[in-house]
C-alpha positions as CSV (number, residue, x, y, z in Angstrom):
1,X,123.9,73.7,106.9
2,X,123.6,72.9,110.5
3,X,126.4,70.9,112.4
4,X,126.4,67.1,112.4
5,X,123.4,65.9,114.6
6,X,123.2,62.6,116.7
7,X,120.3,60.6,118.0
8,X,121.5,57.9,120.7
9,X,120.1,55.2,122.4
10,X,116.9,55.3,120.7
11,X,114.6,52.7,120.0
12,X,113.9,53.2,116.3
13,X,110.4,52.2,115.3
14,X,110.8,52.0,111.5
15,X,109.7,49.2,108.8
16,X,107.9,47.0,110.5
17,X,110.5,46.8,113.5
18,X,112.5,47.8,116.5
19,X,115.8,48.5,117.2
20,X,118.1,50.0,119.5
21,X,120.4,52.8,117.9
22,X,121.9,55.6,117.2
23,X,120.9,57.8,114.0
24,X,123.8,60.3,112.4
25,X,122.1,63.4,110.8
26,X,124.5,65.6,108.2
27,X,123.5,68.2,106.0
28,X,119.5,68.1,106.6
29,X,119.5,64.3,105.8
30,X,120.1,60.7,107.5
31,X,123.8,59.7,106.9
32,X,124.1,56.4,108.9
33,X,121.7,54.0,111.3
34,X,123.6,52.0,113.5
35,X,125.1,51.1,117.4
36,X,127.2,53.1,119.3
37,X,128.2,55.1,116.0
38,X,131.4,57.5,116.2
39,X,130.3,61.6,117.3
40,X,131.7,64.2,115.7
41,X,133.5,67.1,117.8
42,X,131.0,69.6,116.6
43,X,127.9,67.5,116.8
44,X,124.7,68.1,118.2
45,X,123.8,64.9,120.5
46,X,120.3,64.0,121.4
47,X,120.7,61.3,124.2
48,X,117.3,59.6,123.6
49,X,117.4,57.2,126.7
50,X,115.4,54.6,125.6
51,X,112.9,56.4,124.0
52,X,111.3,55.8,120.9
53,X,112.1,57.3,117.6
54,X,109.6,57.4,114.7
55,X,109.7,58.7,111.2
56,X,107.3,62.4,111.5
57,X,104.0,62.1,110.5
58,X,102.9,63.1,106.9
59,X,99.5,64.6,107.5
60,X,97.5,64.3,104.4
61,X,94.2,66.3,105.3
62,X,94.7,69.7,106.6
63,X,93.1,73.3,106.5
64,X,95.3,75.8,107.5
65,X,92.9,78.5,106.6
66,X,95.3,80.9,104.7
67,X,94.4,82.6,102.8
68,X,91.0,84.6,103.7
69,X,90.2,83.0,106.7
70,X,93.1,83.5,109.0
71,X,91.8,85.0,111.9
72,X,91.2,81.1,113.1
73,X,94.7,80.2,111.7
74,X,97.6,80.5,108.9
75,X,100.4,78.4,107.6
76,X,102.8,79.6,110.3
77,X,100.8,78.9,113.1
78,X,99.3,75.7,112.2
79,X,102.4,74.1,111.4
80,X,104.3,75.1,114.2
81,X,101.4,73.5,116.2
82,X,101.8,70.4,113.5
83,X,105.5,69.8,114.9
84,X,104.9,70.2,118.4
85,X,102.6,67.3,117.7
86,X,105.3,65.6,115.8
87,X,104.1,66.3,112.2
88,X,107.2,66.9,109.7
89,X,105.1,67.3,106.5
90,X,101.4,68.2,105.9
91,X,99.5,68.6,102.4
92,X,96.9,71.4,102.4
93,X,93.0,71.7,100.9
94,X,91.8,74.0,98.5
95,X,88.9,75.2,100.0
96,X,90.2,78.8,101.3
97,X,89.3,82.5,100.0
98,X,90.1,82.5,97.1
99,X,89.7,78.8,96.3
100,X,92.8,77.1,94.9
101,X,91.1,75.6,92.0
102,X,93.9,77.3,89.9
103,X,97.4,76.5,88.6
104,X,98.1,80.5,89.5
105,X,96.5,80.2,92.4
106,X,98.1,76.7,93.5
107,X,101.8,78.8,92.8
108,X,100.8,81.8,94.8
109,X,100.1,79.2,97.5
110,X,103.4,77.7,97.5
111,X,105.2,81.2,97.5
112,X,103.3,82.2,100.7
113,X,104.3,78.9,102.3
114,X,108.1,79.4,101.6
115,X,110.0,80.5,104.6
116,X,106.9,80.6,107.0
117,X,106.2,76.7,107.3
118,X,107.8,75.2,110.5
119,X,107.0,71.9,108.7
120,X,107.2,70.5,105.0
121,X,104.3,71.1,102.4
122,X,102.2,70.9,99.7
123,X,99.1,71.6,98.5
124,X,96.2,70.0,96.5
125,X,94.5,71.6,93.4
126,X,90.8,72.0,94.0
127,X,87.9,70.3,91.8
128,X,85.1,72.4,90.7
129,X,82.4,71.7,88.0
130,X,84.4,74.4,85.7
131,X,87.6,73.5,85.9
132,X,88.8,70.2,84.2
133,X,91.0,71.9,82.0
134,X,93.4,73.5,84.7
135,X,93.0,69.9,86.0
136,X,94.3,68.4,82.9
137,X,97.2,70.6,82.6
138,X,98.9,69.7,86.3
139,X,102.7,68.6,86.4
140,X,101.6,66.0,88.5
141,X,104.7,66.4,90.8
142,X,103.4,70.4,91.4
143,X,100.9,68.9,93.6
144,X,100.4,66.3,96.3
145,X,97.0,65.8,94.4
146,X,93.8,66.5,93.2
147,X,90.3,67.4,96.3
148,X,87.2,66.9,94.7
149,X,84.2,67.1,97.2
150,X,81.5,65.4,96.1
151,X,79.6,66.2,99.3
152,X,79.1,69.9,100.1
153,X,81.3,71.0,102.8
154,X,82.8,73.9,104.2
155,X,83.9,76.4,100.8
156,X,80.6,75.4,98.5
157,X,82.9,73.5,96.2
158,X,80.8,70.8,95.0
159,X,81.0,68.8,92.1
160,X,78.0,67.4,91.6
161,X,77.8,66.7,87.6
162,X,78.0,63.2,87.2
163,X,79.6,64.2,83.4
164,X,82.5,66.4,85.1
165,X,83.0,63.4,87.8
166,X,83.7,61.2,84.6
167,X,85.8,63.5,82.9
168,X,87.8,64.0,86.6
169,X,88.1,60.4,87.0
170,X,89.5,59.4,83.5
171,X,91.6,62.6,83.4
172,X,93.3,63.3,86.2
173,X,97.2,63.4,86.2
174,X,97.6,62.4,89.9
175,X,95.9,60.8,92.6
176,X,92.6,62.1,93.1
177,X,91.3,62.6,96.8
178,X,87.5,62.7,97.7
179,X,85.3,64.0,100.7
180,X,82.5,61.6,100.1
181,X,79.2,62.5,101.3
182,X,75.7,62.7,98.9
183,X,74.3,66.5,98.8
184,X,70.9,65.1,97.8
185,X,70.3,62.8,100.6
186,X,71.9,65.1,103.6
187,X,69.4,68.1,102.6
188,X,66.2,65.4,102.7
189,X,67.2,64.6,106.4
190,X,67.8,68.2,106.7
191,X,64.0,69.2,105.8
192,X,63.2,65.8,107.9
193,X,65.1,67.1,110.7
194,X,63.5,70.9,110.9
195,X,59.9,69.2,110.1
196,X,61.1,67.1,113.7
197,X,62.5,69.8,115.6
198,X,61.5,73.3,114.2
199,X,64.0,75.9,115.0
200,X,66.0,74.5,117.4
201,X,68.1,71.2,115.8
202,X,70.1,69.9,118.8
203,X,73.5,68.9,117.7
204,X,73.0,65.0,118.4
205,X,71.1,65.2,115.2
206,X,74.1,66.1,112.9
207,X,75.3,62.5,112.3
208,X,71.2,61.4,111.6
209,X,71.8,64.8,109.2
210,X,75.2,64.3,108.0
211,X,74.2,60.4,108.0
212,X,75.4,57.0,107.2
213,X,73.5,56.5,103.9
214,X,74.8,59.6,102.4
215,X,78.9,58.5,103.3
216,X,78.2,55.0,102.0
217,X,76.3,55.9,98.7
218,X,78.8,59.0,97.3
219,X,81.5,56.4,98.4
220,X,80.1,54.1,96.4
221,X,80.2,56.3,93.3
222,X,83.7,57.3,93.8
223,X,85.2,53.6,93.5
224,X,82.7,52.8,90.7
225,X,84.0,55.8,89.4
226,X,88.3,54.8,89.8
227,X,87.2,51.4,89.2
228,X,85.6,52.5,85.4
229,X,88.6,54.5,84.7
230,X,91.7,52.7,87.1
231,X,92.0,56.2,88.6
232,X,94.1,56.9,91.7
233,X,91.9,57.3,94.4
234,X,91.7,58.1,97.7
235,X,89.1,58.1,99.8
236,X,89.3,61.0,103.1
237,X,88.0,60.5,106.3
238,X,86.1,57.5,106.3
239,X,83.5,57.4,109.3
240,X,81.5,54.5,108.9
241,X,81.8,50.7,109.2
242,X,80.3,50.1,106.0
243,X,82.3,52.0,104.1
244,X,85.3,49.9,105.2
245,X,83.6,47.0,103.7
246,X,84.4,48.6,100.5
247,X,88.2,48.6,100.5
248,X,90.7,45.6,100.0
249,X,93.0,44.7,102.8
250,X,96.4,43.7,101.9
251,X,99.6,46.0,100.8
252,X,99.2,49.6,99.9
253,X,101.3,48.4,96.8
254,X,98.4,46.3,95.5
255,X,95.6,49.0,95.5
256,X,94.8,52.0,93.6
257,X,91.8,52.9,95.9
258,X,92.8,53.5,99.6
259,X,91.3,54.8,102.6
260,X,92.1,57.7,105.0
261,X,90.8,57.8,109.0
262,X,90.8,60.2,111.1
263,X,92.3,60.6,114.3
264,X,88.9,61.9,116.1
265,X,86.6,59.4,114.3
266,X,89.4,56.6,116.5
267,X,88.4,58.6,119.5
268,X,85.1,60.3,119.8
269,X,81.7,58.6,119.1
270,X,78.0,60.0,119.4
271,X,78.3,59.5,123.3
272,X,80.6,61.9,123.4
273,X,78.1,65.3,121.6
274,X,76.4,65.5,124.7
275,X,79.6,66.6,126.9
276,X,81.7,68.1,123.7
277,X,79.0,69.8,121.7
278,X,80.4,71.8,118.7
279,X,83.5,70.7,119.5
280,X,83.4,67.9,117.5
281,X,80.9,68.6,115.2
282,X,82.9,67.8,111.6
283,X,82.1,66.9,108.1
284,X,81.4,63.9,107.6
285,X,80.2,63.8,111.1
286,X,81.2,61.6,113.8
287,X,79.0,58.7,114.1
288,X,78.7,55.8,116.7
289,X,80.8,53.5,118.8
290,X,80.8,50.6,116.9
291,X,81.8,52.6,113.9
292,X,84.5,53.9,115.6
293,X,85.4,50.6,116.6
294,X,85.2,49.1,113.6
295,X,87.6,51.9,111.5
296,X,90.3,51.0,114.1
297,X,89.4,47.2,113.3
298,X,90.4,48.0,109.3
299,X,93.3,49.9,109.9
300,X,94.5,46.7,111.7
301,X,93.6,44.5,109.0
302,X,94.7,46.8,106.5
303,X,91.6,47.9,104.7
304,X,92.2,51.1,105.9
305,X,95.7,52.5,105.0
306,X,96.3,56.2,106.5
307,X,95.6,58.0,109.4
308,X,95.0,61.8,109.4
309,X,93.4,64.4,110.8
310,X,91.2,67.2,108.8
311,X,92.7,70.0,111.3
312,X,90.3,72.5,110.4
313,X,90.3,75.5,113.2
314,X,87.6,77.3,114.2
315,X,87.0,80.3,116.8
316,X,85.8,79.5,120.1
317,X,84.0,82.3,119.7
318,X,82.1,80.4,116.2
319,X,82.2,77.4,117.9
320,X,80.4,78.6,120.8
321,X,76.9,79.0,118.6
322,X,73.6,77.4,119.9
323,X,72.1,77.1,116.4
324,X,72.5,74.1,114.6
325,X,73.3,75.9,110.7
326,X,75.5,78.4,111.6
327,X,77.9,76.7,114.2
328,X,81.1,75.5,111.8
329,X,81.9,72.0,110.8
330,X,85.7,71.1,111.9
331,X,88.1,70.6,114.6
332,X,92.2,71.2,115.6
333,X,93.5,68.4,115.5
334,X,97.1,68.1,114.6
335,X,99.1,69.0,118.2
336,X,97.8,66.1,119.3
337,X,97.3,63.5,116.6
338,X,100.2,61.1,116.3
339,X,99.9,60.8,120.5
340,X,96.1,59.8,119.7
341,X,97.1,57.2,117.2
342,X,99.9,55.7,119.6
343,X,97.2,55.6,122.4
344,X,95.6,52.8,120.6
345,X,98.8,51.0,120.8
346,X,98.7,51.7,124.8
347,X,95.5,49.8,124.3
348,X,96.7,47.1,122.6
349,X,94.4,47.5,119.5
350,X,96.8,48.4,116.6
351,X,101.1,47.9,117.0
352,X,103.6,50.3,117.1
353,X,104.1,49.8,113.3
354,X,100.7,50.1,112.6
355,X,100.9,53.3,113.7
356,X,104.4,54.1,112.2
357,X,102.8,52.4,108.4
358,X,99.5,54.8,108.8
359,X,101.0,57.9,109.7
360,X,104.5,57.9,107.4
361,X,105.3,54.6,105.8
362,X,101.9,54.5,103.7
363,X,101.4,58.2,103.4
364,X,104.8,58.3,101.8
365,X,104.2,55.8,99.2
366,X,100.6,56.6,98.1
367,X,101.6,59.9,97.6
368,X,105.0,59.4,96.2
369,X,106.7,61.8,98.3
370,X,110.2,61.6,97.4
371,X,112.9,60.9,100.2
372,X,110.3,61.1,103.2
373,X,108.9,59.1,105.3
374,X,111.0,56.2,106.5
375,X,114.0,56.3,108.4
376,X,116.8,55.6,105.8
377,X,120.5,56.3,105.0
378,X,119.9,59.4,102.3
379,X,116.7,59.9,103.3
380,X,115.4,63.8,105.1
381,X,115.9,63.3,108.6
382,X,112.2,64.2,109.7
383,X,111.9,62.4,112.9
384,X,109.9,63.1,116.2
385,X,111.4,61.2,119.5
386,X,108.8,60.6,122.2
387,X,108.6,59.2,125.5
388,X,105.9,56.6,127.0
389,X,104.2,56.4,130.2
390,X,103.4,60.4,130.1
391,X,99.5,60.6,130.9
392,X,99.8,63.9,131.7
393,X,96.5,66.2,130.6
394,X,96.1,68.1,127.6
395,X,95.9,71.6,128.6
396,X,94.7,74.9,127.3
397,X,97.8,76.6,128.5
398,X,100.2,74.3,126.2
399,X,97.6,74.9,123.0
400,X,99.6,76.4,120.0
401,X,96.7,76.9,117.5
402,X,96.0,80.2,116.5
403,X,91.6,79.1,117.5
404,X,93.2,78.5,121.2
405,X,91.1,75.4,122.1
406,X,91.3,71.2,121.7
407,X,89.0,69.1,121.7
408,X,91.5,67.0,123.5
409,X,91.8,69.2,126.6
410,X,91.6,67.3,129.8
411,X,92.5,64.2,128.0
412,X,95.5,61.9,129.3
413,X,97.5,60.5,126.5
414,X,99.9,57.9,127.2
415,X,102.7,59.3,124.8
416,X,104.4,63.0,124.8
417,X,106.4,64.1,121.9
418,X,109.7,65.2,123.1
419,X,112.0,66.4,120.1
420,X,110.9,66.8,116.3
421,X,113.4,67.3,113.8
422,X,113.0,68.6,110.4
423,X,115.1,68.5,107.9
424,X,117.6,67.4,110.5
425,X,116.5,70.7,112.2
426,X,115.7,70.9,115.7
427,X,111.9,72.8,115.3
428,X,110.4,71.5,118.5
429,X,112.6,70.4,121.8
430,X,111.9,69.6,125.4
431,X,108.3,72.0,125.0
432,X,109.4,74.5,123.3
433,X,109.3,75.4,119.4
434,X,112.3,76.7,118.2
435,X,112.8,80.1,116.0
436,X,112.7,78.1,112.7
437,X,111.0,77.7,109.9
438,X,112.5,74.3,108.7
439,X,110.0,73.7,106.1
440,X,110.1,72.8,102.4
441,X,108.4,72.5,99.7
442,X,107.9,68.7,99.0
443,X,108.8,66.8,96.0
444,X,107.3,63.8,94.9
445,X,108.3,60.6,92.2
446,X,105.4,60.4,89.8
């Protein structure tokens, strides 16, 4: 194990509150929390200077392409971009070649992840129309939980039975996540749109496409559906304001149907296709401004619980496409995600713990991730130190995704991430990334 590791003179941002301290690392996890504690001979000290020290961020929603599609990105590279960012732990989707919609194939997974993650991970077991059985049969502390799509998205994995939903619902041995969007009603704006435009759909149309009615009504189905059975569920990347209308506010304790936002739906809107393009087009697509401000609205009042960020890389190259249908769904996301949810404390719109509940506090206790999350005495010491008053721009130049690009470039942020630690391992210092692969396999309390 590595040498005793010290954090000074931070201000810890943990539990709803903020304290100056010092935080003793020893053998991967957090041994004391405290003032001016005692430093070993051999320690490593990190003098934070007044800056502020948060929990990492446990990403919930990512696609990290591998395997079959990594020339736009693979476990390594995506996660040493992830802890640049400040991201300890991310949980992976099934829809890659060959779908993980296996318990074989969720295994293989995890052995390609070991040794080559710079951050902690898991991986969900996908939904198809076929498969309730392997569904059935998950340990549910093998996974970090069940994808079904019920909207067809990137990887044609669609469950679209209503009888398999059911089954699903009342069956499933952990918390089940959804992309919620209606098939039926996106490819009846589809015909509408190429009856409109012909041959040539402009981009602006993809949230008209990709609309509205067709995120409300499968959302709809999917907490009638938890509700019938009192399933676990767990609604991704919620983009519209009447979707929020559908959740509870109050503590993550009280629910068992919570809702997921993602970082570009807090900062993009439909003003923004005309200067970003495919850039930003995603899946469920990104609507308008008073959507976006009303998602940052329910995270504040708590309907909304997590905050995420579907990193899904794509070429430039791909993304460069002037037809409609064949430029990809997706953007990369998670270099610069937890600075994007701290700007909206810069703008006075949610509070540092917000932000600290959304993106580790929350995400640790829906998912049951064992010893993560928090910054407490026994607890893994995954921890990312930053520094305010940066505004700096995102450049190409400092972009580690294997796809080369951000949607973020040229964007000021108010916040820089300085160190991350993981598993009381320095992976990211000063901007650099360090020659480790700190990474585990995470465990979870079900």
């Amino acid at each position: 194990m590595p040498n005793p590791l010290v954090v000074t003179n931070a201000q810890i941002a943990n539990e709803d509150q903020l304290l100056n301290g010092d935080v003793m690392v020893r053998n991967g996890r957090i041994d004391k929390i405290g003032s001016q504690l005692p430093v070993p001979e051999n320690a490593v000290v990190i003098d934070a200077e007044g800056r502020f020290l948060l929990p990492g961020m446990i990403d919930d929603q990512v696609h990290f392409r591998e395997p079959g599609l990594t020339h736009k990105g693979d476990l390594a590279s995506e996660s040493k971009a992830a802890v640049a960012g400040g991201i300890t732990s991310f949980m992976e989707m099934p829809n890659t070649q060959p779908q993980t919609v296996s318990l074989d194939e969720l295994e293989r997974k995890f052995e390609r992840a070991q040794g080559r993650c710079a951050a902690n991970y898991s991986f969900y077991l996908g939904a198809t129309n076929d498969n309730l059985e392997q569904i059935k049969a998950l340990d549910p502390n093998q996974a970090c939980g069940i994808k079904v799509f019920m909207g067809s998205s990137t990887g044609n994995m669609l469950v679209d039975n209503i009888n398999v939903l059911n089954d699903i619902f009342a069956n499933a041995p952990g918390i089940i996540t959804t992309h919620c969007e209606s098939s039926p009603l996106i490819a009846a704006e589809l015909q509408r749109a190429k009856r409109r435009y012909g041959g040539k759909i402009p981009l602006q149309a993809h949230p008209e496409i990709r609309s509205r009615e067709a995120c409300i009504a499968s959302s709809e189905l999917a907490i009638s559906l938890a509700r019938r059975h009192r399933s676990q569920l767990h609604i991704l990347h919620i983009s519209t304001a009447e979707e929020t209308e559908l959740l509870d506010s109050g503590p993550l304790r009280d629910k068992h149907i919570t809702g997921e936002v993602c970082v570009h739906f807090l900062h993009f809107s439909d003003r923004d296709y005309a200067k970003l393009g495919n850039r930003i087009k995603c899946n469920p697509a990104i609507k308008r401004e008073r959507d976006r401000q009303a998602l940052i609205d329910a995270l504040a009042d708590g309907r909304l619980d997590i905050i995420a960020t579907d990193h899904a890389p794509h070429t430039w190259e791909e993304k460069q496409s002037d037809d409609y249908l064949s430029a990809p769904a997706g953007l990369p996301l998670v270099q610069h995600a937890l600075v994007g949810a701290l700007e909206l404390v810069s703008q006075q719109r949610l509070t540092l713990a917000q932000v600290v509940r959304n993106t580790a506090h929350n995400v640790a206790d829906r998912f049951q991730v064992r010893d993560r999350g928090y910054i407490r005495e026994g607890y893994w010491a995954d921890l990312v130190l930053l520094e305010r008053g940066n505004r700096q721009p995102v450049s190409r130049d400092e972009v580690l995704y294997r796809c080369g690009w951000s949607p973020f470039e040229g964007y000021r942020f108010d916040w820089r991430v300085d160190t991350t630690l993981v598993n009381g391992r320095i992976v990211y210092r000063n901007g650099e990334l360090q020659k480790l692969n700190a990474g585990c396999r995470l465990a979870f309390d079900r």
